[in-house]
C-alpha positions in Angstrom: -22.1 -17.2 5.4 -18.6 -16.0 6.7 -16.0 -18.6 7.4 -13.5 -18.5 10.3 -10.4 -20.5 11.1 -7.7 -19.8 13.7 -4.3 -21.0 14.8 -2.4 -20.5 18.1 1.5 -20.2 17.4 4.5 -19.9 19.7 6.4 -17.2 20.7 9.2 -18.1 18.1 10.7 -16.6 15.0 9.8 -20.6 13.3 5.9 -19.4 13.5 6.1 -16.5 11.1 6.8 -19.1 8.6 4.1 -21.3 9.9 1.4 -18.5 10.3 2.4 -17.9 6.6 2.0 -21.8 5.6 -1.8 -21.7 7.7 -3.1 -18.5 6.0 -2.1 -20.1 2.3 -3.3 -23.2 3.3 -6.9 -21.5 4.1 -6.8 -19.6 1.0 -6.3 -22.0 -0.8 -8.9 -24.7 0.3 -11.0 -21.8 0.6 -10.6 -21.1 -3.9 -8.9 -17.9 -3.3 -6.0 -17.8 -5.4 -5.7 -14.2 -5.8 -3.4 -11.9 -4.0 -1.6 -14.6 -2.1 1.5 -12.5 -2.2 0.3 -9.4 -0.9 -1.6 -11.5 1.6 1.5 -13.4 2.8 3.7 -10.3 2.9 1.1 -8.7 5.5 0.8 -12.1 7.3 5.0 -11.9 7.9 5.3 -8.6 9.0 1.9 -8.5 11.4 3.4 -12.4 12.3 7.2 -10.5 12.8 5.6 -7.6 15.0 4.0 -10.4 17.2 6.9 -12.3 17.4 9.0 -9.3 18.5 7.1 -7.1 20.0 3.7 -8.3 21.2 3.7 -11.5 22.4 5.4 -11.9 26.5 7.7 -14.7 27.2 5.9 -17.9 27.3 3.0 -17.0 25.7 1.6 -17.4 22.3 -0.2 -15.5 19.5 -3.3 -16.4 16.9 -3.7 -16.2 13.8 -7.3 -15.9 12.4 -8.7 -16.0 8.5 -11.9 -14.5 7.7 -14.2 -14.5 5.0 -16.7 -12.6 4.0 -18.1 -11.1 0.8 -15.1 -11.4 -1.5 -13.8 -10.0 1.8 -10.5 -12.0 3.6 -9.6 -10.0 7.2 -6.1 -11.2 8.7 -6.2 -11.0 12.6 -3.4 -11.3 14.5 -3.9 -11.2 18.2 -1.6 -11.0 20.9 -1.3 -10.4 24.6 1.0 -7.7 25.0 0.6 -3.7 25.8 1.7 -1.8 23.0 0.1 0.5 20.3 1.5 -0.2 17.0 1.8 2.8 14.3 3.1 3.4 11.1 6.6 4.7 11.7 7.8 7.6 9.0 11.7 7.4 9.0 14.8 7.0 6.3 14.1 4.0 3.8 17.9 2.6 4.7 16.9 1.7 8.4 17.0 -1.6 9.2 13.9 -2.4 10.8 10.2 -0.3 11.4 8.5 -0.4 8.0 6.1 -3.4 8.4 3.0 -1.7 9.0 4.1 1.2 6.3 3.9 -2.3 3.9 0.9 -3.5 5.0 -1.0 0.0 4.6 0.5 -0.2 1.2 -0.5 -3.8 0.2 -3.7 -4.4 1.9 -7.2 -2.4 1.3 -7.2 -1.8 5.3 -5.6 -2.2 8.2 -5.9 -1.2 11.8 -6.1 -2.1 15.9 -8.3 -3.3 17.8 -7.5 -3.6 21.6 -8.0 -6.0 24.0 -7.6 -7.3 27.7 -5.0 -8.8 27.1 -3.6 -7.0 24.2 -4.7 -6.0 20.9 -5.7 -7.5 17.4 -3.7 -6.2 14.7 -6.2 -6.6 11.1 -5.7 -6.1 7.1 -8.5 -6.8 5.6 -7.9 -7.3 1.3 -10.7 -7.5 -1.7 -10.4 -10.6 -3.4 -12.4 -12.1 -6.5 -15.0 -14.5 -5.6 -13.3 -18.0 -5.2 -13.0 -20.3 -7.7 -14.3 -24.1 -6.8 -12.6 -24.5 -3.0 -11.1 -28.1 -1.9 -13.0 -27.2 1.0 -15.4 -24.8 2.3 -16.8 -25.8 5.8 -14.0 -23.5 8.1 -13.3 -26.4 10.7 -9.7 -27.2 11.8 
């Protein structure tokens, strides 16, 4: 049985550090306590790329966890146009290498588009979870 649970955030640099807090949260409760880091990094940068770039003035963007044979898939959704892509450039730029990090800490990544906007995914192997605090996916 796959488990599901999603949060709406605002259009505000404050919910990249909330989106991080929900997916550890669900981890967590969920008994997955392995590769929370490389999780959390993803979550920020896909969180960042919303914030910035996806999400139009006075909207919002969600945040869903999904489980699924020692499988967890991180969607972030958004209404805006826009394809995102790995950008290749010099390593002392300032900005434009958070989906280069998430291809390089997640087992796989991608876009799926929508109307309204797209769904940004990483998807990472984890371990079966140890016993969960809780394990019924409401919210």
């Amino acid at each position: 049985m796959s488990l599901l649970r999603q949060r709406r955030f605002p259009r505000s640099p404050r919910s990249v550090r909330a989106a991080r807090a929900f997916v550890l949260e669900t981890l967590t409760q969920w008994g997955y306590l392995d590769r929370h880091d490389d999780v959390l990094v993803c979550v920020s940068e896909l969180a960042t790329n919303a914030v910035l770039h996806g999400v139009p003035p006075g909207r919002e963007f969600s945040v869903g966890v999904v489980e699924g044979d020692s499988l967890i898939r991180i969607e972030v959704r958004d209404s805006g146009g826009g394809d995102p892509e790995i950008v290749r450039g010099p390593a002392e730029g300032c900005g434009g290498r958070g989906l280069r990090i998430v291809s390089a800490l997640a087992d796989d990544f991608g876009v799926t588009r929508q109307n309204p906007g797209k769904i940004v995914w990483t998807e990472f192997k984890c371990g079966l979870p140890a016993a969960p605090e809780v394990r019924d996916g409401s919210r």
